[in-house]
PAZAPA-4460 file (N, C-alpha, C; in steps of 0.05 Angstrom, whole numbers, plus 32768, in hexadecimal, padded with zeros to 4 digits):
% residues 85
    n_x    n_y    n_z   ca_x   ca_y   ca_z    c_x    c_y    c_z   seq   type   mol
   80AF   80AB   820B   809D   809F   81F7   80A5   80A9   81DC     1      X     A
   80A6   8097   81CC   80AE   809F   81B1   8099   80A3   81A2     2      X     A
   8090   80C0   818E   807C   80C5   8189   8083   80C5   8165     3      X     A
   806E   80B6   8159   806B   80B6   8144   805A   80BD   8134     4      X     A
   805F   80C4   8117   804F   80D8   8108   8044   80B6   80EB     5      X     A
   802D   80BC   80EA   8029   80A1   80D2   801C   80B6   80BB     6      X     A
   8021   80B6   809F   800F   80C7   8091   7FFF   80B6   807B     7      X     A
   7FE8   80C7   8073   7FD5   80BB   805F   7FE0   80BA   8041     8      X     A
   7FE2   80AC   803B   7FE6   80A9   8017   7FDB   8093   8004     9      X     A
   7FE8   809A   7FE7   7FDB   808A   7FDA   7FF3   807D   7FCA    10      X     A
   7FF7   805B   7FC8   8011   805B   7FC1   8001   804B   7FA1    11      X     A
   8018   8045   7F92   8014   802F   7F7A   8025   801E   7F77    12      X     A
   8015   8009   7F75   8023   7FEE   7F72   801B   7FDC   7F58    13      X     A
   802A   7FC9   7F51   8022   7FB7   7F40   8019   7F9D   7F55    14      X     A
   7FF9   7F93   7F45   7FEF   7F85   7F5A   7FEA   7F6C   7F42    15      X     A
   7FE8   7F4E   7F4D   7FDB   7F3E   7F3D   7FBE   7F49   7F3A    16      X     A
   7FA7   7F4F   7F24   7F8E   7F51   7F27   7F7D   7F35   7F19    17      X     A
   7F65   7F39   7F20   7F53   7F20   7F1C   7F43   7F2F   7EFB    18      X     A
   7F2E   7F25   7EF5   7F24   7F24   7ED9   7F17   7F42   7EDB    19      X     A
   7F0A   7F4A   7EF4   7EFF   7F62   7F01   7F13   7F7A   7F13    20      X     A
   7F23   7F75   7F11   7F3C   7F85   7F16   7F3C   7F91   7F33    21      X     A
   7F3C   7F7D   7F49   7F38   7F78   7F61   7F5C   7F64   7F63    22      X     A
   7F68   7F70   7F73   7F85   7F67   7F78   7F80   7F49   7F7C    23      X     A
   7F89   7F34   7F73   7F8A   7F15   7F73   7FA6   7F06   7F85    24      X     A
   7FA1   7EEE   7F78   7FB5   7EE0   7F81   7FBE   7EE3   7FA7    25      X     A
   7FD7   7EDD   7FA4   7FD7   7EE8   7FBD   7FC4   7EF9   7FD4    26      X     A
   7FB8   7F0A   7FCA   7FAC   7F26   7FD1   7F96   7F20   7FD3    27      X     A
   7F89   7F0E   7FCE   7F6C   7EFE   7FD0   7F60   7EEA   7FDE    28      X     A
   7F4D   7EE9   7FE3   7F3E   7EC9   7FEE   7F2A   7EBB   7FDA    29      X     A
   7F2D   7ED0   7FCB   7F17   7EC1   7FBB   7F2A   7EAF   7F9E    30      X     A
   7F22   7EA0   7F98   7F2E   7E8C   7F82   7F2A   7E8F   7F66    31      X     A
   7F3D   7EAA   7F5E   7F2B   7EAE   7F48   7F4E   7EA8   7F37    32      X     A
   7F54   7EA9   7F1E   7F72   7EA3   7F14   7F71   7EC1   7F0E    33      X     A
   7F92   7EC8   7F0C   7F9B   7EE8   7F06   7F93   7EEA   7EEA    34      X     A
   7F84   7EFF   7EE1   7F85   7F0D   7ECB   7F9A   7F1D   7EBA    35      X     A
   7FA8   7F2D   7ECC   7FC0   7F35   7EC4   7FC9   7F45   7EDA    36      X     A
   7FDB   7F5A   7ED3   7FF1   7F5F   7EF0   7FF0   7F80   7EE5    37      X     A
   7FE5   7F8B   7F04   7FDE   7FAF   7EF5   7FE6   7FC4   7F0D    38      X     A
   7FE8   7FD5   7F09   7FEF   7FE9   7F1D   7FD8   7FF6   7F29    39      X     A
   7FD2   7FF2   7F3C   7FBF   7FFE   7F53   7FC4   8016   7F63    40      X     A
   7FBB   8025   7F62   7FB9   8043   7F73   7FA7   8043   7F91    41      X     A
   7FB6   803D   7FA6   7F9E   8033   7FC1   7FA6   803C   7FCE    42      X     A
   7F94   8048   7FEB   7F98   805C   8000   7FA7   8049   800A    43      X     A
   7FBF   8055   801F   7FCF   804D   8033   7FD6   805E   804A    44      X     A
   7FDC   804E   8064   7FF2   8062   806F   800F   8056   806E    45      X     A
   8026   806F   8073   803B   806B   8076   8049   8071   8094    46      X     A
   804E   804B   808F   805B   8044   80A7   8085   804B   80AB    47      X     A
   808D   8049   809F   80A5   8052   809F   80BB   8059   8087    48      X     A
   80CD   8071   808E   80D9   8077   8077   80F3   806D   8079    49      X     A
   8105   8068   805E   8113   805A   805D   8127   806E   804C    50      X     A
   8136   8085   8056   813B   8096   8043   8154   808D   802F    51      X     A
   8167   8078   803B   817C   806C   8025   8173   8060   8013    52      X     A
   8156   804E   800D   8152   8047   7FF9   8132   8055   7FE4    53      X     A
   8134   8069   7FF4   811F   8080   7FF3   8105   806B   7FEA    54      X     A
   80FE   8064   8005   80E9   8051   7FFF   80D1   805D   8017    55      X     A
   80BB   804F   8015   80A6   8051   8030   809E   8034   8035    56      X     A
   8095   8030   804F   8088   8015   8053   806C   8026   8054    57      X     A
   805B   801C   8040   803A   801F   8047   8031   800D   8048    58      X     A
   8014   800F   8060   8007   8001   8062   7FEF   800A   8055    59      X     A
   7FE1   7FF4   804D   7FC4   7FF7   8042   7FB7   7FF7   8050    60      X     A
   7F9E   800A   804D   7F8B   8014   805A   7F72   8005   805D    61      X     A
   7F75   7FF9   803F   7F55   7FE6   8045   7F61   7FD1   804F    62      X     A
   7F77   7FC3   804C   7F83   7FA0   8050   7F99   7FAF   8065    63      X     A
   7F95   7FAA   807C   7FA7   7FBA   808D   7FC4   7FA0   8092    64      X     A
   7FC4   7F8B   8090   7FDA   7F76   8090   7FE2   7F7C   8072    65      X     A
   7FE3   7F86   805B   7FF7   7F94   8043   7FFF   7FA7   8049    66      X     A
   801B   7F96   804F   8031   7FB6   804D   8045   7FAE   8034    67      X     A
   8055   7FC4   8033   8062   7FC2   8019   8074   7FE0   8019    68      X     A
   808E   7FD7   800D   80A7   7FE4   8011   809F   7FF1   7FF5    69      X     A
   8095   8011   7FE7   8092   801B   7FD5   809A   802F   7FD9    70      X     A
   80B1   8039   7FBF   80B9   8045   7FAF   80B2   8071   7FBB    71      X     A
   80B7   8077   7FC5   80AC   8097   7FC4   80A1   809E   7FAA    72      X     A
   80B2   809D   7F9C   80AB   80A8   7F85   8085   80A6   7F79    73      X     A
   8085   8089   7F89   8067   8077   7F7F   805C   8084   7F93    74      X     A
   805A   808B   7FAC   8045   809A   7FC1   8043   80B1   7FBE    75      X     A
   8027   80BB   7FC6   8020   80D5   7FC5   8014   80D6   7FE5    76      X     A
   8029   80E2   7FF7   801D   80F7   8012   8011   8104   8019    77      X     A
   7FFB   80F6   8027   7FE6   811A   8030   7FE7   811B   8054    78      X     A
   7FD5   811C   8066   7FD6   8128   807B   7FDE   8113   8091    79      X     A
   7FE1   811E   80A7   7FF2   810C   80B9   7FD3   8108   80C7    80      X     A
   7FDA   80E3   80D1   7FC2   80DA   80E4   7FCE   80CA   80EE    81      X     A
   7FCC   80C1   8102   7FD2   80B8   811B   7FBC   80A8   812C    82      X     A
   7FA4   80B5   811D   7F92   80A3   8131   7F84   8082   8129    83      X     A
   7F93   8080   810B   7F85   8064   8105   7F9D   804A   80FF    84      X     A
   7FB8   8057   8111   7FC4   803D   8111   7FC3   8036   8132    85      X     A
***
């Protein structure tokens, strides 16, 4: 059995936002038009490392279908969990 480690973080992204600064467009169901385009700070876990292009795949924690190939530099690592993927 191949055993894997997933850890908690927090990555940043640039997200479309709405007039209330709630991620839009894409990222939404509700029909509101983009306000402008901003960088968001949101809990994640990290699903895999990618060390040649020193990247992470995280997933989001609240929207668990957003994942997204981000940058190390942009994540911040804290403890290893395992029990909520």
């Amino acid at each position: 059995m191949i055993e894997s480690k997933h850890f908690r973080c927090y990555y940043k992204k640039e997200f479309p936002v709405d007039e209330y600064g709630r991620p839009g467009g894409l990222y939404s169901l509700v029909d509101l038009p983009i306000a402008k385009y901003e960088v968001l700070h949101r809990p994640g876990v990290v699903i895999e490392v990618e060390e040649s292009n020193k990247t992470y795949l995280v997933r989001d924690e609240e929207n668990h279908y957003w994942e997204f190939w981000v940058p190390k530099d942009d994540v911040s690592v804290g403890e290893i969990d395992d029990d909520d993927i």
